[in-house]
DRENROKE-853767 format. One record per atom (N, C-alpha, C, CB): z, x negated, y negated. Coordinates in pm, whole numbers, plus 50000, padded with zeros to 5 digits. Glycine has a CB too. Example, Ala and Ser with C-alpha at 12.3 -4.5 7.8 and 13.67 -1.06 7.14 Angstrom:
507804868150569/507804877050450/507804868050330/509054886950447/507084871550225/507144863350106/507874871049997/505724859250060/
//
This chain:
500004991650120/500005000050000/500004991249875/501235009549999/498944992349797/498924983849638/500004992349508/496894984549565/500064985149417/500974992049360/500195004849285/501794982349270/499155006749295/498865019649272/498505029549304/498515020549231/499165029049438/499225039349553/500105048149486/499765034249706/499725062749472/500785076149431/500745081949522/500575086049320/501545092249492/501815103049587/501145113649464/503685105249649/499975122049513/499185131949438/500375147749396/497635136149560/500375151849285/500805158749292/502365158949238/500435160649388/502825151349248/504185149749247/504695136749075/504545142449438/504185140248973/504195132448885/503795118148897/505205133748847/502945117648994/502245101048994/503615093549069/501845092648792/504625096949111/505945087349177/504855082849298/507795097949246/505635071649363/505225066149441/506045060349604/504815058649357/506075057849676/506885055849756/506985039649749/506545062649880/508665037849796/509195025649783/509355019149923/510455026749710/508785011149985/509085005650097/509855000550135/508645000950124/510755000450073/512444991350103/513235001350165/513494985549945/512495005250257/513815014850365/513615009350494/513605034550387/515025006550546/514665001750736/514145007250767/515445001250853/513835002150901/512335002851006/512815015051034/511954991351159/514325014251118/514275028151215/514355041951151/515525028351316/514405044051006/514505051050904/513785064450983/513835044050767/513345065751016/511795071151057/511995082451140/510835060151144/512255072451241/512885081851384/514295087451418/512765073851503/515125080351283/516475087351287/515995098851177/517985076551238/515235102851090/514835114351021/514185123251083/514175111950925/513495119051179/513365130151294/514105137351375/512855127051368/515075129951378/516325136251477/517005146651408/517525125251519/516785143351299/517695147651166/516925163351144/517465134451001/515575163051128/514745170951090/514785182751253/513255161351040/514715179451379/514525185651467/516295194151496/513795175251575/517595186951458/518775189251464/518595202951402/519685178951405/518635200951227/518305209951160/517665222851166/517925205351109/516555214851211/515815230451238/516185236451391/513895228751229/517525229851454/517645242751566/518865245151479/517865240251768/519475245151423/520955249351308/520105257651262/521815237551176/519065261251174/518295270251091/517395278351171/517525262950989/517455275751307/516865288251399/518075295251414/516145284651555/519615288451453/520605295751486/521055305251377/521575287551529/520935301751283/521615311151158/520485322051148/521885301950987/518845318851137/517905331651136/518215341051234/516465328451159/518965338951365/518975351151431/520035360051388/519055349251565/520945355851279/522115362551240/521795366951115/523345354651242/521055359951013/520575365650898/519055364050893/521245359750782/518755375350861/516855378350812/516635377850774/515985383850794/515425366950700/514565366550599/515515360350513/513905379650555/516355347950521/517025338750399/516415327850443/518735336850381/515145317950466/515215303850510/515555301450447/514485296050543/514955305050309/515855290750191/516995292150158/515395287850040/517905303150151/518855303350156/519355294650267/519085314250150/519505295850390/519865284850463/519405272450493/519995287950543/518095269750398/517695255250390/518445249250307/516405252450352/518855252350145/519845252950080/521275248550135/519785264250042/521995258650234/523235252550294/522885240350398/524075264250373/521765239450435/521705223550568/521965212050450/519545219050680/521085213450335/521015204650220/522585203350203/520135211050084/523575213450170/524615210150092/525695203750255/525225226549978/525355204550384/525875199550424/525365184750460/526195206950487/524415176850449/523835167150472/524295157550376/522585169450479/524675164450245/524725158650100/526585159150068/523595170649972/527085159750191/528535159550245/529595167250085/529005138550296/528235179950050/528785190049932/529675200449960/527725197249870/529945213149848/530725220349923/529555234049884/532565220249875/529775242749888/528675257949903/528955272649880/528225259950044/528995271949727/529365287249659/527995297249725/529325286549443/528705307549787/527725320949837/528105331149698/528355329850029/527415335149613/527885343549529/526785359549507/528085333749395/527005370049523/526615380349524/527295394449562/525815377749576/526815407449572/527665413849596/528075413949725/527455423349554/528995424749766/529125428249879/528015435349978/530065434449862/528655427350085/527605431650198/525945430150236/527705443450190/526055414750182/524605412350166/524215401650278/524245406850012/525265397450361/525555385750462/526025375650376/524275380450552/526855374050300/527475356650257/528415355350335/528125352750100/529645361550386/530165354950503/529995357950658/531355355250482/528735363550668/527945362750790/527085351050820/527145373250793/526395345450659/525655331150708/526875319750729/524425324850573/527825322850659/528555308450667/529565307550790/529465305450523/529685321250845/530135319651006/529095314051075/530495333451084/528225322551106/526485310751147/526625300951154/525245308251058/526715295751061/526735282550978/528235274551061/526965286750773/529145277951087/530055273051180/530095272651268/530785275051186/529565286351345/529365286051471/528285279351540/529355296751499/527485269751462/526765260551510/526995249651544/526105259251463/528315246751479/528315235451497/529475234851560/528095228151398/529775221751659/531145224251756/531925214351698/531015222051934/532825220351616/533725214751541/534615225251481/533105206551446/535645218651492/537135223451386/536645236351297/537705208451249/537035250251290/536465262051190/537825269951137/535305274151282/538215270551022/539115278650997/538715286450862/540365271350995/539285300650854/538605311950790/540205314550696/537875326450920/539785311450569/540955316250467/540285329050384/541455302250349/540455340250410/540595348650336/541775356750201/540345353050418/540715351750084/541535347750004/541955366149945/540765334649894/543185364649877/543705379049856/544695374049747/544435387850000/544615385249639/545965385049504/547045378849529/546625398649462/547405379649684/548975376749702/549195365049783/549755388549773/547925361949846/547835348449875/548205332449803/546745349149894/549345325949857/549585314449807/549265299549816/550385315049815/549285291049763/549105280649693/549055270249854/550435278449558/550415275449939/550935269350052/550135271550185/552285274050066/549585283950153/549385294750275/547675282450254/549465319950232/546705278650219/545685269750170/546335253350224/545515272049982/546765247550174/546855230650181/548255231150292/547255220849986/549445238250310/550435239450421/551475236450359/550295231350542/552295236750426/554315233950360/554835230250462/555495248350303/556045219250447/556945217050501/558015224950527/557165209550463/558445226250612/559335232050719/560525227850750/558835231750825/562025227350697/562955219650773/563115227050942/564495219850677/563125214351025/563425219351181/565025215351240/562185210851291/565675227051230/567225227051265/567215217651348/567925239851324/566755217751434/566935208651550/566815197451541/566295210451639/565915191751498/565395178851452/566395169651339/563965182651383/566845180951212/567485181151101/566275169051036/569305177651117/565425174651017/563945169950967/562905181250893/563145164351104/562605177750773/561355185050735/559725182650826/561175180350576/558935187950877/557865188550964/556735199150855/558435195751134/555745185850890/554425196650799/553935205650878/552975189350743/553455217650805/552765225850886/551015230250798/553955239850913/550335223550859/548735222750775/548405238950759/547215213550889/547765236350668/547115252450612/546075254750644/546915255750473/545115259350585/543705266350638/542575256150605/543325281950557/543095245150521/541765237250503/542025222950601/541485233250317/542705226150704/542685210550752/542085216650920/544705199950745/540545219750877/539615222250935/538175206550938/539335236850860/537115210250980/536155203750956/535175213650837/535555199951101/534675226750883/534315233150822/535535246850746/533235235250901/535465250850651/536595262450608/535995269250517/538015257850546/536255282550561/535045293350527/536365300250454/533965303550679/535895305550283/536815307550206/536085318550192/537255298750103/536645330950250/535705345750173/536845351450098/534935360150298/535875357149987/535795362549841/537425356649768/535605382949847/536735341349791/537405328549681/537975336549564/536095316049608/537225343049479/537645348149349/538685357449323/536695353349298/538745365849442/539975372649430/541755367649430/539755380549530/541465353749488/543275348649464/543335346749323/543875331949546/544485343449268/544655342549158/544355325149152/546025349449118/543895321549000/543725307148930/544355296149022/544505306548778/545955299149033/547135289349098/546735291249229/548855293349073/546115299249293/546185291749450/544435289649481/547115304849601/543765295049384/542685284549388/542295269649347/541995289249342/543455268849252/543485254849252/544075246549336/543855251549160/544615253149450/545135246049576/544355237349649/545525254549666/542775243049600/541605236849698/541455221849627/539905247149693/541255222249484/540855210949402/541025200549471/541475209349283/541975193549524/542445177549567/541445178249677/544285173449622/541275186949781/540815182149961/539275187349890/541735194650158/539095197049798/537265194049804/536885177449700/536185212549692/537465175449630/536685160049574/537545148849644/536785156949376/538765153649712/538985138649738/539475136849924/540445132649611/538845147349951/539755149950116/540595147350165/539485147350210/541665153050039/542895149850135/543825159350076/543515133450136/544565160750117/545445173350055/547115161650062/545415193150200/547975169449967/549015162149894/549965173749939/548785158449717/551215172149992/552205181749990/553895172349990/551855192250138/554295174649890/555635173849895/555775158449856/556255178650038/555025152149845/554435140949785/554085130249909/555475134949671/553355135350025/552595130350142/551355136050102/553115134650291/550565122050157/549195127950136/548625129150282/548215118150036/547705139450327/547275139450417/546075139350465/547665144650442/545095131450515/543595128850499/542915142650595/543125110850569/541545145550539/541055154950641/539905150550631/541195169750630/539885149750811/538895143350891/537205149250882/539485145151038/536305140550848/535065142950848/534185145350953/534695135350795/533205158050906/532885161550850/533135170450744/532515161550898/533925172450624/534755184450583/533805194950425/536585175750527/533675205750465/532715214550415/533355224050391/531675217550486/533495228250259/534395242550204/532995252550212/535275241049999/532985263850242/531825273750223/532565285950154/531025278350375/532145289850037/533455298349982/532125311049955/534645289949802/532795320649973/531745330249911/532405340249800/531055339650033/532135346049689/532415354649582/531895366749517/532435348749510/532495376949462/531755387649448/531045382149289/532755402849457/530555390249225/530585388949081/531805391949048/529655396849007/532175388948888/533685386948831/532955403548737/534285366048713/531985406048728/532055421748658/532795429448789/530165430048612/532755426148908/533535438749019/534965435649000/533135437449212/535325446249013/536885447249024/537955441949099/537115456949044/538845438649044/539905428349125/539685414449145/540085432249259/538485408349041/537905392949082/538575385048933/535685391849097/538515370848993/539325361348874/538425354948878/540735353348884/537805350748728/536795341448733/537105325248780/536265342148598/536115320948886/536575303248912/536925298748760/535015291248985/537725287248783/537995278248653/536875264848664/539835272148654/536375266148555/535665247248514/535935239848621/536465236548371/536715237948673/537025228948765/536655229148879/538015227848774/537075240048944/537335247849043/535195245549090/538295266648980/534485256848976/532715255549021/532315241048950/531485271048939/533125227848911/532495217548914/532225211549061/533145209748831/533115214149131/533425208649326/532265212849426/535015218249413/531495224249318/530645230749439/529905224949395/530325244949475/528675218949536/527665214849508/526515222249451/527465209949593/526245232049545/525115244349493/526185255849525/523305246249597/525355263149397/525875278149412/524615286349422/526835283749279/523865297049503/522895305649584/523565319749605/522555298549731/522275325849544/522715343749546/522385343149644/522115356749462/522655351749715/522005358249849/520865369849812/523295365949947/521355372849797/520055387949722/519715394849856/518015381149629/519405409549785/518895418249910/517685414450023/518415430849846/517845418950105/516765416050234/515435420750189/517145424650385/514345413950189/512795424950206/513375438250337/510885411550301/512535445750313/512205461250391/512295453450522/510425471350359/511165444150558/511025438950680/512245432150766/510075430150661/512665427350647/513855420250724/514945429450750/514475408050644/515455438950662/516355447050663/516015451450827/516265457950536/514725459750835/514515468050965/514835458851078/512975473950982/514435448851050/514855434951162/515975432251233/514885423051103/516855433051122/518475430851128/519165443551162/519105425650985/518105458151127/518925467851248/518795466851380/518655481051243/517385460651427/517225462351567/518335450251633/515485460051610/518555442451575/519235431251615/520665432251612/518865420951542/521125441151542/522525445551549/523215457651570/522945442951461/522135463551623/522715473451701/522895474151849/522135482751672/523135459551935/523245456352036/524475449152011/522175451052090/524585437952081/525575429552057/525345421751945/525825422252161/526795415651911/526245414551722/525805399651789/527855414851535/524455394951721/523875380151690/524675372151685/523225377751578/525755377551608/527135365151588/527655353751765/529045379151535/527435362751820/528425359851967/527105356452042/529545375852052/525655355552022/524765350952104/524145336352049/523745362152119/524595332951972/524595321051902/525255307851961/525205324251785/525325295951977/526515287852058/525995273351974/526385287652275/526655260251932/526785255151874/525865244651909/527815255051857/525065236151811/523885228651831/524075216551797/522825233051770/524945209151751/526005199951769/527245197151709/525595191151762/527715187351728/528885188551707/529405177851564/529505185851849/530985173651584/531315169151442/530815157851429/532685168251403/531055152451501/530515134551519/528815131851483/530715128751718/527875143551554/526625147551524/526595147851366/526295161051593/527185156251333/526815159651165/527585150151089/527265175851106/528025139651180/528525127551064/527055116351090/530535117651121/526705113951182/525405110351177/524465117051081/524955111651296/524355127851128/522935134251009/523325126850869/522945156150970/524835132850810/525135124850693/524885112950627/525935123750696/524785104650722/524485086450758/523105089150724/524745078150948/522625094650819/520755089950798/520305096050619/519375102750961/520935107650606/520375112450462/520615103450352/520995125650417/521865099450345/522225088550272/521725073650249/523185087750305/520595068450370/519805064150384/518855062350312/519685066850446/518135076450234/516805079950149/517075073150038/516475095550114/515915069550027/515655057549912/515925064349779/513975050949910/516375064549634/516015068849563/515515058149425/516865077949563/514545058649384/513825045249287/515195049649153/511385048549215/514935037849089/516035042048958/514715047348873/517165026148863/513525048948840/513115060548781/513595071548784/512235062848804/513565078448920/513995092748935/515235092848919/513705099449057/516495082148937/517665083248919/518005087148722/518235068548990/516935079248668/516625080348530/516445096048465/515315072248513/515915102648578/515195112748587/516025122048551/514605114648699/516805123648715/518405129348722/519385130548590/519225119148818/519455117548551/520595120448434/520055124548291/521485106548408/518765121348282/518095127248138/518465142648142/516215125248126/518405145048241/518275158548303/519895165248249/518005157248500/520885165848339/522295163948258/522445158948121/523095155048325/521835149348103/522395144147956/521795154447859/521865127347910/520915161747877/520085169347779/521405188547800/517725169847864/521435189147875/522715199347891/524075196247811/523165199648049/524075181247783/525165179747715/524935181547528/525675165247768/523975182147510/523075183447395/522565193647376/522165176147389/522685202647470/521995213947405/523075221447301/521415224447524/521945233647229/522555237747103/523325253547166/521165239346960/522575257547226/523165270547313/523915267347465/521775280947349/524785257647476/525165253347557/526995250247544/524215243647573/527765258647561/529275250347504/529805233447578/530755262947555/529285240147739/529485232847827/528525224547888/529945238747894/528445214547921/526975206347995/527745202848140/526275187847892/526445196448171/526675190948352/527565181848277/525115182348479/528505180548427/529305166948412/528665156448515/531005169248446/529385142748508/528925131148591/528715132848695/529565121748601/529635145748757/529875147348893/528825157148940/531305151948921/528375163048834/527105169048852/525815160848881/526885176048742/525555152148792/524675143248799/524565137448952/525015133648698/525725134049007/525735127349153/525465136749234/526995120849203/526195150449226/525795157549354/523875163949353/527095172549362/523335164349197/522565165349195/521495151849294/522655168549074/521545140049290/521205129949313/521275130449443/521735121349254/522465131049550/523035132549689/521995151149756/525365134049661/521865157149675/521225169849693/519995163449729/521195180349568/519355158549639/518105153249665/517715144149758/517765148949575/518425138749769/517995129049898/518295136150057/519005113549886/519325144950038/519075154450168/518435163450145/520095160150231/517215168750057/516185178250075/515145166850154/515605186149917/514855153450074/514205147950118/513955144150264/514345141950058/515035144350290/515175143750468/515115152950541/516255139650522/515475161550469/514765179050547/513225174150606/514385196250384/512675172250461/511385172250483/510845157750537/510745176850358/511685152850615/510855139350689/510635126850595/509225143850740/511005127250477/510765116150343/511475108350335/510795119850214/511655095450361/512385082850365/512605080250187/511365069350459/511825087050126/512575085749961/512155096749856/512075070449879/512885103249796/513105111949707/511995111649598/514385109949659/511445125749589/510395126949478/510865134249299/509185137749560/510465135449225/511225142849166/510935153549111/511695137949103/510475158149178/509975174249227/511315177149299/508375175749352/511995167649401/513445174249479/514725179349376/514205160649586/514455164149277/515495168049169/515575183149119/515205159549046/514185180949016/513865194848932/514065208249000/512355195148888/513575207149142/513735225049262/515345223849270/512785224649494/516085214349256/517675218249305/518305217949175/518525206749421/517775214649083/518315215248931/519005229648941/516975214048798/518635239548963/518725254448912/520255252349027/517015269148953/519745255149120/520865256449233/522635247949189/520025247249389/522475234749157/522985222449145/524125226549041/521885211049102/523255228548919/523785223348777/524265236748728/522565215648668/523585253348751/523805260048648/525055268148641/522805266948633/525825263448802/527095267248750/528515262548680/527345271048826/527695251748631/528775244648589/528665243548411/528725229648673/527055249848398/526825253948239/527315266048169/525475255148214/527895261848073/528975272947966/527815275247808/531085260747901/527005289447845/526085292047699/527335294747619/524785306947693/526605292547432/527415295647349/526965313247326/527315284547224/528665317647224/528605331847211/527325338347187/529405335547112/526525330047077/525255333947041/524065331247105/525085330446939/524345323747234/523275324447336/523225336447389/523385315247440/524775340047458/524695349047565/524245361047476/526105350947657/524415366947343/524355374947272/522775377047315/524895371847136/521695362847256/519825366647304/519665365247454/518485353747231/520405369147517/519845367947643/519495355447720/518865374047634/519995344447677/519865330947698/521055325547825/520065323847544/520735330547914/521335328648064/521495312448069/520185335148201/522815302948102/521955291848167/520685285148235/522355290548214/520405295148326/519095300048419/518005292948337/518785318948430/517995298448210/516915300448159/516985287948055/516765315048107/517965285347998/518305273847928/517765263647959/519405271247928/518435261948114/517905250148180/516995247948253/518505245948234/516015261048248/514885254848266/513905255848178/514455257748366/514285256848060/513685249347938/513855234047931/514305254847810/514945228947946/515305216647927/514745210848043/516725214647907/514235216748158/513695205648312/512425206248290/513975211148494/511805217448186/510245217748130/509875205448042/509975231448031/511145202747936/510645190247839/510925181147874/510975188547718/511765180147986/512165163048031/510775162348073/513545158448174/510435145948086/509735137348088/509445133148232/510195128948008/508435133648377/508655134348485/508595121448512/507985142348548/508975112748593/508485095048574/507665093048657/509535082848598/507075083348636/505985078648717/506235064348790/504745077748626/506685061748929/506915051248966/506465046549051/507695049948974/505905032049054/504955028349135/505845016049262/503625021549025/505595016649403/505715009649479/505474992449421/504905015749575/506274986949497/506614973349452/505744969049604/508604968449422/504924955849584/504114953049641/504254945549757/503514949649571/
//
């Protein structure tokens, strides 16, 4: 390849040859894994691939995965799927008003017998932990999650306790216009990697998903396609994908221009910027690509970044959604053009 070999289509970028040999055939493994995980979840939900291409991404990209929409649309039907594929550690916190802080990360216990305090782990010292309708606990015991989603480990009583990888929060939420919901805090939707509506089924799929569940539910004909140790590999190989510092250039113009905008209170943070970056290189490996285009960036921009953008009063007043904000701002950024080193 000369250095003015492009890739057509894709802003003139180019591919970088500085990835190991076996790069190749461990992205195949990766790519064939995947797609039996994304056959297993289609027989439980109809007509979402990208919706569940979306969650393989946020687990490859070792993220966490806001489901947000109304009720009863499958968000904690894909993310059981989504567990039950894989044979590893699964625990289900269903979050509620009266739910506490303890009942999440665990509490110590004095044991008479012992005349010893003894921990007792909570619901996230899982591999995967499926948090349905997150929004309804109150602020204080959603911030219980904060420490084990950015730093995996949860803190009690002033012990820290590590949780073992692969570890994946999947939280799902109603809208905060329905009743009885607390909006996440800044903090709280900075941790998620992507946040994804679910949205209603096409006609086709709907009719699909009656014939299919009015037998035995899909849920229980499903059985797990590998396991934890497996999806710490996949992790390994994605992390692998090359990314040129053009497109890394790319990435943060991208954020930095959210921090600048005029209808914007809030911009991406750093931590945005990275999971945006880590997103991309596990789409890239979806698709068999030993290095990131930035076309991957810009398609996960929306997903990535826009929940972590705060419009000002007089945005939301014209109708100026983040949504829409920011993809004004992924229209004027500048796409790079980078050429293979020879």
């Amino acid at each position: 390849m000369t250095a003015t070999d492009q890739w057509p289509g894709h802003g003139g970028a180019a591919l970088d040859p500085d990835v190991q040999p076996d790069l190749e055939s461990d992205l195949d493994h990766l790519r064939r894994t995947c797609g039996r995980i994304a056959e297993n979840v289609g027989r439980v939900i109809e007509g979402k691939s990208d919706v569940v291409r979306l969650a393989l991404v946020v687990v490859l990209a070792e993220g966490h995965l806001l489901l947000e929409d109304v009720p009863g649309v499958g968000k904690t039907m894909l993310s059981k799927a989504l567990a039950r594929s894989v044979d590893a550690s699964v625990r289900r916190i269903q979050f509620t008003p009266d739910l506490l802080p303890s009942d999440v990360t665990g509490v110590s216990v004095f044991n008479q017998q012992t005349c010893e305090f003894e921990f007792r782990p909570g619901g996230v010292f899982a591999h995967i932990v499926v948090g349905d309708e997150i929004n309804r606990a109150s602020p204080k015991t959603q911030s219980a999650l904060l420490e084990c989603m950015e730093e995996r480990q949860v803190t009690v009583d002033g012990t820290t306790y590590p949780l073992e990888a692969p570890f994946l929060v999947v939280a799902t939420q109603n809208p905060i216009e329905m009743e009885g919901t607390y909006a996440l805090p800044e903090a709280q939707r900075d941790r998620f990697m992507v946040r994804v509506s679910m949205g209603y089924p096409v006609q086709s799929a709907e009719l699909a998903m009656l014939a299919a569940h009015t037998g035995t539910p899909p849920l229980e004909r499903i059985g797990p396609v590998t396991d934890a140790a497996g999806v710490r590999r996949l992790i390994t190989i994605a992390s692998r994908v090359h990314v040129s510092p053009a497109v890394q250039r790319y990435a943060v113009a991208i954020t930095t221009a959210t921090r600048a905008a005029d209808e914007l209170v809030l911009g991406a943070s750093p931590r945005a910027t990275l999971h945006l970056v880590r997103a991309a290189k596990a789409l890239a490996a979806l698709e068999g690509r030993s290095y990131v285009l930035p076309d991957d960036v810009a398609s996960l921009s929306r997903h990535v970044l826009t929940h972590r953008l705060m419009p000002t009063v007089e945005a939301s007043m014209r109708g100026r959604t983040p949504d829409v904000v920011l993809e004004d701002i992924v229209a004027r950024t500048k796409v790079p053009v980078v050429e293979a080193r020879a």
